[in-house]
N, C-alpha and C positions, 0 to 999 in steps of 0.2 A: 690559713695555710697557703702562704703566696711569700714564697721563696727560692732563692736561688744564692750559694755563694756571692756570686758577680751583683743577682741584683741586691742583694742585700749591702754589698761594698759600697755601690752607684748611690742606694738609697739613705744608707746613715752619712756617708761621705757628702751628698748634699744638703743632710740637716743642718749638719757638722757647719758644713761652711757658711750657711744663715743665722746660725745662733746668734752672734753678737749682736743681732739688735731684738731678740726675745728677750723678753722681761718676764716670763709665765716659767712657772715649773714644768718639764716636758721628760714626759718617761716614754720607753719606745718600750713595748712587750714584745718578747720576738720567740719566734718557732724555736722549741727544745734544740734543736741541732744546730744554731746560730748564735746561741748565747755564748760560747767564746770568741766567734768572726767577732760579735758588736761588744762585745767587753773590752776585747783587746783595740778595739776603734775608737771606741769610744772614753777611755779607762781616764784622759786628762782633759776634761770636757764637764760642761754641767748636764751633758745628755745624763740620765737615770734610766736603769736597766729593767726591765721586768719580765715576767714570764706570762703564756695564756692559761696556766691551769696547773694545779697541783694533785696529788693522791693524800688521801688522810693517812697513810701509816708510812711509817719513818725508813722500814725497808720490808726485806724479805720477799715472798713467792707471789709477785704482783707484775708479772710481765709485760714490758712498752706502760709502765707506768714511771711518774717521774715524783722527787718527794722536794721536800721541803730544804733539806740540807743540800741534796742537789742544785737545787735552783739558787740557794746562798752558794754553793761553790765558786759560779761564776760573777758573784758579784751583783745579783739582782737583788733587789730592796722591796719591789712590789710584787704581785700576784693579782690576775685577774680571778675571780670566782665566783660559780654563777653565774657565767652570760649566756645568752637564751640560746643559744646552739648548746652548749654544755645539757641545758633543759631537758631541751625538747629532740636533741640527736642521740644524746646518751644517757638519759634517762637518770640525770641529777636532778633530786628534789628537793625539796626548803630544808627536811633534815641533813642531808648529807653537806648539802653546800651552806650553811651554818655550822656544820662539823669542819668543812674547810678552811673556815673562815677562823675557827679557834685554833686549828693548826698554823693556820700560818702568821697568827699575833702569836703563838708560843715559841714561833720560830725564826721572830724579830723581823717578820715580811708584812710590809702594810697590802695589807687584801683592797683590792678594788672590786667592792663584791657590787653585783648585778641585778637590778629588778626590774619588774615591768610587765607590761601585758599581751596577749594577742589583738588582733585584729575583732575576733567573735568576742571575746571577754569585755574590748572596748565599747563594745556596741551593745553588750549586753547590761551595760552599766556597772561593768563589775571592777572597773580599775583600781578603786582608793581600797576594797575587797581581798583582791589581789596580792596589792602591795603591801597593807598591811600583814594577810598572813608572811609574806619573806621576811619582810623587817623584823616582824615578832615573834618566829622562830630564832632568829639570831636574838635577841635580844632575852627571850627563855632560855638560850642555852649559856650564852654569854654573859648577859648581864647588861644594861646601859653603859657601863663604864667602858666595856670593850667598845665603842664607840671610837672614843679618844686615838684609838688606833684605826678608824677602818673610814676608806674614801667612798662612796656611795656614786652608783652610777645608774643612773633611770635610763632604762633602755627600753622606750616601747617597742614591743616584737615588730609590729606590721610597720616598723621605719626602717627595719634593718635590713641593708641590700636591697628595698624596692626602689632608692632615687624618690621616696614617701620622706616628708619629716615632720614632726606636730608643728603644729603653730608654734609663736612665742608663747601664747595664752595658755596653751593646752600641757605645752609645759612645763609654763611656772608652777602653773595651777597643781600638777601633780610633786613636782618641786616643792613648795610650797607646804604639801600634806605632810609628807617625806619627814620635814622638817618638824611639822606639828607633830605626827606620831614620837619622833625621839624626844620630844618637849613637855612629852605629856610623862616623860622620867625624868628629866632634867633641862632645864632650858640652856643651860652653860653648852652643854655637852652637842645639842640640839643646833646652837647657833655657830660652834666650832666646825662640826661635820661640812667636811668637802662634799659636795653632790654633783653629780658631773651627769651631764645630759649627751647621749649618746643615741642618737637615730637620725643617720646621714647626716651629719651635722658639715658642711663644707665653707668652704672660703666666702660663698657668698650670702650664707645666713648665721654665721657664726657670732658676727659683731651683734645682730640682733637678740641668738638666745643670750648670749652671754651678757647681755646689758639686762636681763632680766635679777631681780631682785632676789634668789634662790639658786640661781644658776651658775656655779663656781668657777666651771670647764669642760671641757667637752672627752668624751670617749672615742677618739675617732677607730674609724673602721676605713671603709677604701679612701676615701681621702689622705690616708697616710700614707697610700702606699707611693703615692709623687713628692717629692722633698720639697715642690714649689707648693704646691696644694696646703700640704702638712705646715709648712712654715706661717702659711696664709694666717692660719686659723691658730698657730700659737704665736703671730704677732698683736690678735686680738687681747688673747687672754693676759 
């Protein structure tokens, strides 16, 4: 929630003008009330649209709620779901945001759905625990196949806005599992899946996670919000 008209103009207009030497796919999710500024900015560009969250139902008596067909209106292709403020501020749980995630493959949006741990969970050795219960709610409700549509994004909570971010090691290593759990339905489907690592990831650790061996791309969070910063770290990928 860090917008502005202007800065939003400033901000895609200086992606806009670094692209040409990005070779990575780069999707910008942007605040509900900005997705036609960056549509219409963006509309003949390889930038990709996205949104930070959807509602499960298609319409009706669901107030400052936004759906799915909404979010296609403008042109967005992706959907974030499930990331740990959705969690832990408005009290989305593995059922509901697995029910997101079916919404928005039925409604031709690839989901960048969200996992990952606390701080206490981490320490309480309960990560691979953790993750496994999200992934395998989505995949009870889903199915392994729905895979073939959905970007995975490992967000350890306690890297998020503290200027904190795992090792390389810490997370491949959960990276890694991420991988083994979808494998253990289908290795095809397991080896295709995007997993995007997401906890402060910036311009200057970027080249590292991303040379790791499970680590596809990055989730950025405040680092995007500088067009020099942002470009940094999708010149890596």
């Amino acid at each position: 929630m860090n917008a502005s008209k202007e800065s939003v103009n400033s901000l895609v207009m200086g992606i806009l003008a670094g692209m040409g030497s990005v070779d990575a796919e780069v999707v910008v999710c942007v605040p509900f009330p900005y997705l036609s500024q960056v549509q219409a900015l963006s509309s003949h560009s390889q930038l990709k649209l996205g949104a930070q969250s959807l509602n499960v139902n298609a319409s009706g008596a669901h107030t400052g709620e936004v759906s799915a067909e909404m979010i296609k209106d403008f042109g967005a292709q992706y959907v974030i779901v499930g990331h740990s403020e959705r969690r832990s501020f408005y009290g989305e749980d593995n059922k509901l945001v697995a029910q997101k995630v079916g919404v928005a493959l039925n409604n031709g949006l690839t989901p960048i759905f969200c996992v990952g741990e606390t701080l206490e969970q981490r320490e309480a050795g309960d990560t691979e625990a953790i993750v496994s219960e999200q992934v395998n709610t989505v995949i009870e409700l889903l199915g392994i196949d729905s895979f073939l549509g959905i970007v995975v994004a490992y967000e350890p909570v306690w890297a998020i806005g503290t200027g904190l971010s795992a090792t390389p090691e810490q997370a491949q290593n959960v990276h890694a599992f991420i991988r083994q759990l979808l494998a253990k339905h289908d290795k095809g489907i397991a080896d295709m899946t995007g997993i995007l690592y997401g906890g402060s990831m910036n311009g200057q650790n970027a080249g590292e996670l991303i040379a790791c061996e499970d680590i596809d791309g990055g989730l950025i969070g405040g680092a995007s919000l500088k067009a020099e910063d942002f470009l940094q770290i999708c010149k890596v990928g």
